[in-house]
C-alpha positions in Angstrom: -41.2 -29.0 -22.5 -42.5 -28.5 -19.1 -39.1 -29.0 -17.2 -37.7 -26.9 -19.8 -40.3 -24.0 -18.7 -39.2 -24.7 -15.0 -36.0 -24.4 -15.4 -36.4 -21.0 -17.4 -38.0 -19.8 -14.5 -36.1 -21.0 -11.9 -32.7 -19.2 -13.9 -35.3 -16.0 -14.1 -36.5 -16.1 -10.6 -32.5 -16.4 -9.4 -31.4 -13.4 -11.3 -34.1 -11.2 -10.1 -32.9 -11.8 -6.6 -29.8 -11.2 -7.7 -30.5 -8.2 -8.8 -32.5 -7.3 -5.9 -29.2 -8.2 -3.4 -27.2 -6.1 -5.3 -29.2 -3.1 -5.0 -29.7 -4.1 -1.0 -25.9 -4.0 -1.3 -25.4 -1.0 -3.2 -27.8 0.8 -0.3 -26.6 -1.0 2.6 -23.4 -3.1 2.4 -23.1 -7.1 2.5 -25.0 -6.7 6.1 -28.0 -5.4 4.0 -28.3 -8.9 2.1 -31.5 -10.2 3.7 -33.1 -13.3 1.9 -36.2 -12.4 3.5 -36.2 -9.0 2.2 -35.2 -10.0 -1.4 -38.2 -12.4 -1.4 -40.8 -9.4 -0.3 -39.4 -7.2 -2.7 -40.1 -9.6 -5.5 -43.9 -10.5 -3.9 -42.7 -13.8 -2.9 -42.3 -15.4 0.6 -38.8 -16.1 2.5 -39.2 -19.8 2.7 -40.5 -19.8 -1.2 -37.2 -18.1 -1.7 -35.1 -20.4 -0.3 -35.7 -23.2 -2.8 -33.5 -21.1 -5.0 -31.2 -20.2 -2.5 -30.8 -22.3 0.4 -28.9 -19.7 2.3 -28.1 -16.4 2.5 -24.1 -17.8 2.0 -25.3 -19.4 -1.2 -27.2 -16.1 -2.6 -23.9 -14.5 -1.3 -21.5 -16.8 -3.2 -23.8 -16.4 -6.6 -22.9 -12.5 -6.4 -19.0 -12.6 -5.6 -18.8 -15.7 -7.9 -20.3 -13.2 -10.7 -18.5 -10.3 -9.6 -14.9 -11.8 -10.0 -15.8 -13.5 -12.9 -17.3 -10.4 -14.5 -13.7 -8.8 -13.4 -11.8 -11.1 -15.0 -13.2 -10.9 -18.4 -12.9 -6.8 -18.1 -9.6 -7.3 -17.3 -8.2 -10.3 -19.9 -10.0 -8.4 -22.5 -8.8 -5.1 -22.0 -5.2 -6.9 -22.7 -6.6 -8.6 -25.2 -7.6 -5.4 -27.6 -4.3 -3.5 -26.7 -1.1 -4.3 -28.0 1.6 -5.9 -26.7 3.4 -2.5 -25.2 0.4 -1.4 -23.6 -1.2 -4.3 -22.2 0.0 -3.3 -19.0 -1.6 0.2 -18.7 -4.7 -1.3 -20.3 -5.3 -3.4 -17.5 -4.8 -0.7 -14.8 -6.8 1.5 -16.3 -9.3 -0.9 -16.8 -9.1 -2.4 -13.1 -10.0 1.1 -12.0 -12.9 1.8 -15.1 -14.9 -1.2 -13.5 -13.7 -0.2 -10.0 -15.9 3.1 -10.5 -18.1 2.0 -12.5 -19.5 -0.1 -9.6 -17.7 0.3 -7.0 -20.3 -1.6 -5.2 -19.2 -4.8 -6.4 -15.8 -3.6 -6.1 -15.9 -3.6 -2.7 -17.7 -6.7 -2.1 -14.7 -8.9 -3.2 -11.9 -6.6 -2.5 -13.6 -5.1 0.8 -13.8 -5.7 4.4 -14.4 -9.7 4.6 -18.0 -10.5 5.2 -17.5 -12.0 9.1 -18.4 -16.0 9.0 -18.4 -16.1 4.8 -15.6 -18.3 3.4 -15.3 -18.3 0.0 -16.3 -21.3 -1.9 -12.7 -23.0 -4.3 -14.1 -21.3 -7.4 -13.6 -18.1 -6.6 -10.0 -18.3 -5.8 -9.5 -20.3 -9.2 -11.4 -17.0 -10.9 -9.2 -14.8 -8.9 -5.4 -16.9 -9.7 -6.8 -16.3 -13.6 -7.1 -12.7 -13.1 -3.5 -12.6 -11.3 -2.4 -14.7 -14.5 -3.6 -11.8 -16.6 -1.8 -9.2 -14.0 1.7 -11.5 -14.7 1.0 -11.4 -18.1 0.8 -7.4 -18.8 3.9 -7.5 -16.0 6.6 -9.3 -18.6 4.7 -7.3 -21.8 6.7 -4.4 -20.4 9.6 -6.3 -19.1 11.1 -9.4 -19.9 12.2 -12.1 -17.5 15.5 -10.4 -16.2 13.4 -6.9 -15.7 14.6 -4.9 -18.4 11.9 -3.0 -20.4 10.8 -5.2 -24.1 12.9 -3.4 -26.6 10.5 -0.5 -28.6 8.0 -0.6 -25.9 6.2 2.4 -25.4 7.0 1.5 -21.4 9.5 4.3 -20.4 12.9 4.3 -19.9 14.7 0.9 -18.6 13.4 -1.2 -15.4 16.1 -0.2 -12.5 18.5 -2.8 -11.1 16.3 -4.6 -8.0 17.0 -3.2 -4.6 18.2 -5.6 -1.9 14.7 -5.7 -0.5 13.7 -6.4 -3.8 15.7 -9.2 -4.7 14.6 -10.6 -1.2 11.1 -10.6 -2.4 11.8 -12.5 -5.7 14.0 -15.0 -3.9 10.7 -15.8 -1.2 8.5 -15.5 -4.1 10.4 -18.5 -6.0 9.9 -20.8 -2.6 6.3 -20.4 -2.2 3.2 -22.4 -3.9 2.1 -21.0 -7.2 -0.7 -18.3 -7.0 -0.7 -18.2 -10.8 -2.1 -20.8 -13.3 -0.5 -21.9 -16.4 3.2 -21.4 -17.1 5.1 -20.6 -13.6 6.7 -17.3 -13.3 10.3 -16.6 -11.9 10.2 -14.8 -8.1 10.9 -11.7 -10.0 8.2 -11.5 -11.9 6.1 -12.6 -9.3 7.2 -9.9 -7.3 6.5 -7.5 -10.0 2.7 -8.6 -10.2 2.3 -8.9 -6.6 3.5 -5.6 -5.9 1.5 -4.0 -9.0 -2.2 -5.9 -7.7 -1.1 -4.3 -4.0 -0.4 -0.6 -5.3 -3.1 -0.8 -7.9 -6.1 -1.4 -5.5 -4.5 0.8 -3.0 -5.4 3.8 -5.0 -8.4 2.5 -5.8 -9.5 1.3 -2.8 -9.0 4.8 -1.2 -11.0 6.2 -4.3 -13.9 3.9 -4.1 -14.1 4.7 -0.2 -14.0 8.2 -0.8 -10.6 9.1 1.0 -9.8 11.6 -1.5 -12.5 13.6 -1.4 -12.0 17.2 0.0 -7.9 16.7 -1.0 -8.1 19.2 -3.7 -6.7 16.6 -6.2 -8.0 14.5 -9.3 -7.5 10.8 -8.0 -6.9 9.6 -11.8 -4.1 11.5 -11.9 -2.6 10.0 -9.0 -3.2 6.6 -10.3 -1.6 7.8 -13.8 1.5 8.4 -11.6 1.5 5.3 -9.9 0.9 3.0 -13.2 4.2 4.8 -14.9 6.0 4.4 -11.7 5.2 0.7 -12.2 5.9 0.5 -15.8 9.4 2.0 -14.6 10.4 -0.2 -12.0 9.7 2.3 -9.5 
């Protein structure tokens, strides 16, 4: 009973400075993240502290560990609740929903690298699923050849692949996999790998503000770009 009380309050204790961190992030950045400040917030001392954490790197690990994983279940249910023809707009729009919604923790995974911090296996296993769920909405809009699934709500028919195109999908089929489960052909893993790149690069800017004072509604940019996707474009 006693270890059972400890280790409640050890699982308590580590989610409060969780907690804490992220709101030293949200007013500071990842150089804000100060083990010795979490522990004064929360009226303990820094070396008291560190039996929960032993580093900073470890505390820093808990919180992108969460935040991809957190991702990654926005995103694999979003596709999950839509159907088939519009699993692929569900999961942009739902990329950029959580983007906003903390953009905070956006930035922290899919932001300037945290100099010294290498990522710990997990997280790139968390991130290959979410790039599984990426190829996934891809072929719900095009099959393996690129042309748009017949009575999808997709647009008019994927265009032919440009040279430069076809020169991606042919380096794509020679390099390791980056996506669990079944393996994709080049061209679809072209298709997804260009989609995650244009995808955060609107929301990237967003997040960062670059829009701001350019007189336009960044959702309707992003609108654009997922039906220039859908299309092939």
């Amino acid at each position: 009973m006693a270890t059972a009380r400890r280790e409640r309050y050890r699982k308590q204790t580590r989610e409060e400075a969780k907690a804490v961190a992220l709101a030293q992030l949200a007013e500071s950045g990842t150089a804000g993240i100060s083990v010795n400040a979490i522990a004064k917030a929360m009226g303990m001392t820094g070396p008291a502290l560190y039996r929960y954490f032993a580093s900073r790197d470890e505390l820093l690990t808990e919180l992108i560990t969460d935040t991809y994983r957190d991702l990654a279940e926005t995103l694999a249910q979003a596709v999950a609740d839509a159907a088939p023809a519009d699993r692929f707009r569900a999961m942009a729009r739902a990329l950029r929903d959580w983007a906003k919604r903390q953009p905070d923790r956006y930035l922290l995974i899919y932001g300037t690298p945290v100099p010294g911090y290498h990522a710990p296996p997990e997280t790139a296993e968390i991130a290959a699923g979410m790039m599984r769920t990426i190829v996934d909405a891809c072929s719900a809009v095009g099959g393996a050849d690129g042309a748009t699934v017949r009575g999808a709500t997709a647009g008019p028919e994927q265009q032919p692949l440009t040279e430069l195109e076809a020169e991606l999908a042919r380096h794509l089929e020679g390099v390791r996999s980056w996506v669990p489960g079944e393996e994709p052909g080049g061209e679809l893993k072209g298709r997804a790998l260009r989609t995650w790149t244009r995808l955060h690069g609107v929301i990237s800017l967003d997040v960062q503000g670059q829009f701001t004072g350019m007189g336009f509604d960044p959702s309707v940019l992003f609108e654009a770009e997922i039906d220039a996707l859908v299309r092939g474009g």
